[in-house]
C-alpha positions in Angstrom: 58.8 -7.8 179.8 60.1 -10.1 177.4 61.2 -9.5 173.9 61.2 -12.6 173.5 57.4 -12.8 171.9 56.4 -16.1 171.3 59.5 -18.3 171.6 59.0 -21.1 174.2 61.9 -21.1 176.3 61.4 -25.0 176.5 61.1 -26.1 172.7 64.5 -24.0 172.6 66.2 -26.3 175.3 64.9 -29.1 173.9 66.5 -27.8 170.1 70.0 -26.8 171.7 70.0 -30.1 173.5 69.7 -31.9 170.5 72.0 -29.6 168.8 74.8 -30.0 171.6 76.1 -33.2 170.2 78.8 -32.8 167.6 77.5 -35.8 165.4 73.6 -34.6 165.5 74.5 -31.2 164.8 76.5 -32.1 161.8 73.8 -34.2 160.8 71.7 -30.9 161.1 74.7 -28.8 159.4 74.1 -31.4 156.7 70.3 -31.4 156.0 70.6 -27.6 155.9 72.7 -27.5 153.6 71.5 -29.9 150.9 68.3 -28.5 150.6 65.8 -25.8 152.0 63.9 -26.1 155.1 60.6 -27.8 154.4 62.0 -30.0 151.2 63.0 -33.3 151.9 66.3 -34.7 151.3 66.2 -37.2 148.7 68.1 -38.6 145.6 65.7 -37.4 143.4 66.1 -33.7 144.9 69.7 -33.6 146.0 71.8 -35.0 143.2 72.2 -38.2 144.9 72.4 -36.9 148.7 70.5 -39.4 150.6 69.5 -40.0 154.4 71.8 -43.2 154.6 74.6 -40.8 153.6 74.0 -38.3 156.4 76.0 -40.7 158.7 79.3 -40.6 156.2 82.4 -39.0 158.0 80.8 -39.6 161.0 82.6 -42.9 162.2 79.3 -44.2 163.7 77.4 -47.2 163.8 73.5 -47.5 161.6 71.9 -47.6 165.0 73.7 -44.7 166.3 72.7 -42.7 163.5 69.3 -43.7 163.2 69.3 -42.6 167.5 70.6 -39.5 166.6 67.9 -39.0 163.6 65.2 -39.9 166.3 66.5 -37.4 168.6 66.5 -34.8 166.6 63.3 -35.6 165.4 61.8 -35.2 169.0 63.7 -31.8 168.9 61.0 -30.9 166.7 64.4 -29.9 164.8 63.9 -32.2 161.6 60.7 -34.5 160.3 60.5 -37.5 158.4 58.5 -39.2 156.2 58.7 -43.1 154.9 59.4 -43.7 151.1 58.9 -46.8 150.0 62.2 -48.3 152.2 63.9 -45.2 152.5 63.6 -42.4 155.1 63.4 -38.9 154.1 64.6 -36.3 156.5 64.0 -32.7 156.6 64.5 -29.6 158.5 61.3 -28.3 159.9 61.1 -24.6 158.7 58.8 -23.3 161.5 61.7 -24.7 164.0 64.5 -23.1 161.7 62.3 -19.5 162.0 62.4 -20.2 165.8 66.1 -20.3 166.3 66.3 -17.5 163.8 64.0 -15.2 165.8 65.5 -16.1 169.0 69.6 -15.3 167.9 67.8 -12.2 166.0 66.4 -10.7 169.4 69.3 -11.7 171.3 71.8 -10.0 168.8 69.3 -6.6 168.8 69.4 -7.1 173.0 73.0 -6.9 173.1 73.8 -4.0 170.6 71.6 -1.7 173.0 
């Protein structure tokens, strides 16, 4: 038996997936770190921090970025949500309690 409970071993593929590229996970590393999982990222809530900035560092092209927000998107890893002409992303908590739950039985299966 698994102690795996609940966790759906494909929505986990589908996350580390998304994750496996350097450039979406720093975009991840990003959104996690500018605000908590559930709040969008905006400059009204992040001292300035906005989505177009996600992409700085990164050395890639609008469209790139934008294909790497849409992927990890379909991750289930982040949402989004339209204000006005700018895009709000955020790191879907449900998704972030997944991956937590999932390193947190793996971690208690190899200590025994």
């Amino acid at each position: 038996m698994s102690n795996y409970g609940t966790i759906n071993p494909t929505e986990l593929a589908d996350a580390f997936k998304a994750l496996s590229n350097p450039n979406r996970l720093q975009i991840f590393q990003r959104l996690l770190s500018c605000c908590e999982p559930g709040t969008a990222c905006s400059a009204e809530t992040v001292n300035g921090f906005c989505v177009g900035e996600l992409g700085e560092d990164l050395a890639v092209a609008p469209s790139t970025l934008s294909h790497h927000i849409k992927e990890l998107q379909r991750s289930g890893l982040i949402k989004t949500e339209r204000n006005g002409k700018n895009v709000e992303c955020f790191v879907d908590p449900e998704k972030v309690k997944i991956l937590n739950e999932f390193f947190a039985v793996s971690m208690q299966t190899t200590e025994t």
